[in-house]
C-alpha positions in Angstrom: 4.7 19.4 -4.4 3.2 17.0 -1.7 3.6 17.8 1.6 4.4 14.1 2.3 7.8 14.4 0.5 8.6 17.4 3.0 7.6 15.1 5.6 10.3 12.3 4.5 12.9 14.4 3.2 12.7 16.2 7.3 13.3 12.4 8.6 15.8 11.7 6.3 17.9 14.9 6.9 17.3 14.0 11.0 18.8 10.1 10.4 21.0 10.5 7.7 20.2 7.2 7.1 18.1 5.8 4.1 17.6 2.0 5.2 16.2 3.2 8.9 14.1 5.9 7.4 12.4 4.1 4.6 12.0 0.9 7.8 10.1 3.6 9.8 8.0 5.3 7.0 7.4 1.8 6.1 8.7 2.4 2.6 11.3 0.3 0.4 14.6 2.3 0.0 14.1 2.7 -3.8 10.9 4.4 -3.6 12.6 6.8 -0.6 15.6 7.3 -3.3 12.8 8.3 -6.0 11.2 10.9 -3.9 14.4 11.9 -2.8 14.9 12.8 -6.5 11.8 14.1 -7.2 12.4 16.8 -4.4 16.2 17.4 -6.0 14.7 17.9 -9.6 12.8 20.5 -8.1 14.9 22.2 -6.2 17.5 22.0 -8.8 19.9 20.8 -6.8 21.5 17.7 -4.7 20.4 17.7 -1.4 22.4 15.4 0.1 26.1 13.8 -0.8 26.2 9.9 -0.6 29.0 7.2 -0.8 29.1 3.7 0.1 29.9 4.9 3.8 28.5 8.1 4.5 25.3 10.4 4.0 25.6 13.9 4.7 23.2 17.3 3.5 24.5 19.5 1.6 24.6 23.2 1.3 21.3 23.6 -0.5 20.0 20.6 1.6 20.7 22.3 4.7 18.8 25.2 3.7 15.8 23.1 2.3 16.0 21.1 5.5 15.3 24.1 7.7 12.7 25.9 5.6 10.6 22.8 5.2 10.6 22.5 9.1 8.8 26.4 8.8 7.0 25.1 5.9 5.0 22.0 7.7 4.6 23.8 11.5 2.2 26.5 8.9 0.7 24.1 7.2 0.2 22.0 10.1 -1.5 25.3 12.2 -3.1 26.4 9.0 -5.1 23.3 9.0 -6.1 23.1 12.6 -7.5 27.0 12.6 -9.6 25.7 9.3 -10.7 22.5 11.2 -11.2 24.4 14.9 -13.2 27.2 12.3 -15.2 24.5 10.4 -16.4 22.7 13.3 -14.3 19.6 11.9 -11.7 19.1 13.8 -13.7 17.2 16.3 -15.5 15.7 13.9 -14.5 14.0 11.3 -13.1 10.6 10.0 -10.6 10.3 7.1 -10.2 6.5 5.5 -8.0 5.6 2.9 -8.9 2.2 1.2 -7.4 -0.1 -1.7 -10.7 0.2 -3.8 -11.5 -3.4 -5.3 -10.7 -4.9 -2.0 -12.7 -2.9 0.0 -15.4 -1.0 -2.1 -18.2 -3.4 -1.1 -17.9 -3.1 2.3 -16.8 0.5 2.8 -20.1 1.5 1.0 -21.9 -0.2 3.2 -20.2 0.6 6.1 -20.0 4.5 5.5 -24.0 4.4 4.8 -24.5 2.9 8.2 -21.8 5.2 9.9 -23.5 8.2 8.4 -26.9 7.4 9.8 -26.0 6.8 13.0 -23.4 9.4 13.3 -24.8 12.5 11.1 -22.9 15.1 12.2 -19.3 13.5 11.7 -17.4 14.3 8.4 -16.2 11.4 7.0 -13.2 11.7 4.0 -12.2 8.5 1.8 -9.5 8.1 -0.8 -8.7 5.1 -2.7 -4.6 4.8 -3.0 -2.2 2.4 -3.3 -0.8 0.2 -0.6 2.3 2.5 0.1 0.1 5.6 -0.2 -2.2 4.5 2.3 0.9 3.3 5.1 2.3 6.5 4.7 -1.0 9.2 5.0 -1.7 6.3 8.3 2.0 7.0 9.1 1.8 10.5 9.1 -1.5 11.4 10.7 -3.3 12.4 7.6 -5.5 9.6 7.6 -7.3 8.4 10.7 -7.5 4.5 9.3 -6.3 2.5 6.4 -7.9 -0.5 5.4 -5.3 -2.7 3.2 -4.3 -6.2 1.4 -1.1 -7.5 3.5 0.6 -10.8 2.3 0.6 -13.1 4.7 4.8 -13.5 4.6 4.7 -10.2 5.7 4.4 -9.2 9.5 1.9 -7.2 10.7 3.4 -3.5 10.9 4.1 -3.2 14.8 4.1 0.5 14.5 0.4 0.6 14.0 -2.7 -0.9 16.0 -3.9 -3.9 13.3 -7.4 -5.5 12.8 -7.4 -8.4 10.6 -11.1 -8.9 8.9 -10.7 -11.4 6.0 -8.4 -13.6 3.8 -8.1 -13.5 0.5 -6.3 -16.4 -1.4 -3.2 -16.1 -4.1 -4.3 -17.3 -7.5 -2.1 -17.6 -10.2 -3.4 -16.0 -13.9 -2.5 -17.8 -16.8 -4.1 -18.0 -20.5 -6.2 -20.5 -21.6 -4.0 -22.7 -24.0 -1.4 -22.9 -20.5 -0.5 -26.4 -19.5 -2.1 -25.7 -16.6 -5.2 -23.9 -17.6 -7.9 -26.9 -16.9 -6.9 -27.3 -13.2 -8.9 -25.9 -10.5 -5.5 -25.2 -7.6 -2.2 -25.8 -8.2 1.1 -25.9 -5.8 3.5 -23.0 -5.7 6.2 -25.4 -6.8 4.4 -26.0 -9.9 3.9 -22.4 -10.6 7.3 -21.9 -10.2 7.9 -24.2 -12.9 7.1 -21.6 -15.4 8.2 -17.8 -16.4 7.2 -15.1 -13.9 5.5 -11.9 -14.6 5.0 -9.1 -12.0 4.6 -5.6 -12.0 7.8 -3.4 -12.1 8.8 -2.3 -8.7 10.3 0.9 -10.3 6.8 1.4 -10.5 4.8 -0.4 -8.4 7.0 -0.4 -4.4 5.3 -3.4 -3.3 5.0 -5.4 -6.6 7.5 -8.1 -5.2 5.9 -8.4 -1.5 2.8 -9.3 -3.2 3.6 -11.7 -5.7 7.2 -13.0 -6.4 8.7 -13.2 -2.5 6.0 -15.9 -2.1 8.4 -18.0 -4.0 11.4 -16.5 -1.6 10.2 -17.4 1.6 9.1 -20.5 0.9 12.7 -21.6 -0.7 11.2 -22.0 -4.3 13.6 -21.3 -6.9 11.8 -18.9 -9.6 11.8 -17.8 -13.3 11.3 -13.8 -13.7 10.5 -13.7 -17.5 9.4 -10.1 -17.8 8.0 -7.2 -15.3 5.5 -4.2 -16.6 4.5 -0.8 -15.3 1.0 -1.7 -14.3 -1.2 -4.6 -13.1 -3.5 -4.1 -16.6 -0.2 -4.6 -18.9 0.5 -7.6 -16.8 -3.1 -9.0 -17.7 -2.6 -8.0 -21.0 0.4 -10.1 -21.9 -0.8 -13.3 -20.2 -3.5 -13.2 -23.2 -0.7 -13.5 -25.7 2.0 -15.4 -23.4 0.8 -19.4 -23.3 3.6 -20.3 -20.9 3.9 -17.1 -18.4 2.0 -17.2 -14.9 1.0 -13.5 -13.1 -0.1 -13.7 -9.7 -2.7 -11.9 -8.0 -5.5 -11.7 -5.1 -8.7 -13.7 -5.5 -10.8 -10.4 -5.5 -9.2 -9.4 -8.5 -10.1 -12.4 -10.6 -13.3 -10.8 -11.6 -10.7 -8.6 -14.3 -9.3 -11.7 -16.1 -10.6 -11.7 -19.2 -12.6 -14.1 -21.7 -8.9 -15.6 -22.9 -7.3 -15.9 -19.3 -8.4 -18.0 -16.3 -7.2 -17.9 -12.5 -6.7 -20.9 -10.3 -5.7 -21.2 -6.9 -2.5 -21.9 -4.9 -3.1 -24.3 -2.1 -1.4 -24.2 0.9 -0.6 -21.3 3.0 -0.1 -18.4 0.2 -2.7 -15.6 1.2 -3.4 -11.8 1.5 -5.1 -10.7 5.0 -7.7 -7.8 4.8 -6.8 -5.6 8.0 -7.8 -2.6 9.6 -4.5 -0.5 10.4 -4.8 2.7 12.6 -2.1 4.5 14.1 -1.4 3.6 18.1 -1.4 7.4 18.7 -4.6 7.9 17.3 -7.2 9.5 19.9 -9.7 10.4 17.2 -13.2 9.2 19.1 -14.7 8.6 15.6 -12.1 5.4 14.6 -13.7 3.5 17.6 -17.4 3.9 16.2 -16.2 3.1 13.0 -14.4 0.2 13.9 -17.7 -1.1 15.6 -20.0 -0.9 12.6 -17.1 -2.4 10.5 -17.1 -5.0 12.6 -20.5 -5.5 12.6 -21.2 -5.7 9.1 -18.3 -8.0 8.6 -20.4 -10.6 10.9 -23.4 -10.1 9.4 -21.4 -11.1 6.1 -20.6 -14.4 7.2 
């Protein structure tokens, strides 16, 4: 079991309330509702009894509810007499990245951080968008560096650095109507069938790709969703008609039947730094530094 699910289920059981806890974990309420489940499964057991009105713990969720408390403060201390032990708890860095937006310059970034700073530990995980809000939300990792859609505000419960944009494109195959054109409006998109990841699967599948449509007042056509980004690809080779939309820095995946093309206007992803306001790690500011500092050599 993660200890993150611990971590929610403890908020959850304090609020009572699933909209205002997913809002501060800066989760959707269906993925809360999943983990929620997961936690029950393993248990055995409801934790909590719901109606259209009222959530309240139950028996076995009052129980779980005070042993997870125990369970975190240990692992919590355990950790920090390792660190204070290790010599790493006042050094150290820990980044968690969305790989093919970031893997070029993290490399390079890390390289430079590590000469200049030898004797600071640095950790890195790739993860998924929500993964990587919730171990910045939670203290596990000192800085995130993420893909936010620009219809989405910045998250005011962390310190933000945007670095780059990154334009919407639209992936369609090559017999499409509109497979010679080099950008395209999202009205015209809109014109044909939608496919997007599932958010059963994927939390922020709609943030990044269909809600374009809904802020902007465009009516849409949802033909089909899929588990996974590569299924998604995958059909658009045998679909003519549907339309997937992605980032420009993935457009180096479509494949020898597909083509992307660009959505003018202002549809785009923002590359940001996000760090929590808490955060009195030394190490983030030197980081940030020679982050910044290799982005402006870049350009």
């Amino acid at each position: 079991m993660k200890i993150q699910l611990l971590k929610e289920y403890i908020m959850l059981a304090e609020t009572l309330n699933f909209t205002k806890t997913a809002q501060a974990l800066n989760l959707t309420q269906p993925v809360l509702s999943r983990h929620i489940q997961r936690l029950e499964d393993f248990f055995g057991d409801e934790l909590f009894f719901r109606d259209t009105h009222n959530v309240k713990l139950t028996t076995t969720g009052i129980l779980v509810f005070s042993e997870a408390k125990k369970i975190l403060k240990q692992f919590e201390n355990s950790v920090s007499t390792i660190h204070n032990f290790t010599g790493k708890a006042k050094q150290k860095l820990s980044i968690g990245y969305l790989g093919e937006a970031f893997s070029h310059l993290l490399v390079k970034t890390i390289d430079e951080f590590r000469e200049k700073y030898h004797s600071v530990n640095i950790d890195y995980r790739d993860g998924e968008l929500d993964e990587i809000i919730n171990f910045i939300h939670s203290n596990e990792y000192d800085v995130g560096l993420i893909l936010r859609p620009n219809i989405i505000d910045k998250f005011d419960s962390f310190n933000t650095l945007p670095l780059q944009t990154d334009q919407l494109c639209a992936i369609v195959n090559k017999a499409h109507p509109l497979a010679g054109r080099q950008s395209i409006s999202l009205k015209e998109v809109a014109q044909y069938p939608i496919i997007r990841e599932d958010p059963k699967e994927v939390s922020y599948a709609e943030m990044c790709s269909t809600n374009y449509f809904i802020k902007n007042n465009i009516d849409f056509t949802l033909y089909k969703e899929y588990p996974n980004f590569r299924t998604c690809l995958f059909n658009i080779e045998l679909n003519k008609q549907a339309v997937f939309l992605l980032p420009q820095h993935r457009l180096h995946l479509v494949t020898e039947n597909t083509v992307g093309i660009e959505i003018e206007g202002n549809c785009y992803y923002i590359l940001e730094l996000i760090w929590n306001k808490n955060n009195a790690n030394p190490n983030l500011k030197k980081f940030i530094q020679v982050l910044k500092n290799n982005i402006l050599s870049e350009k």
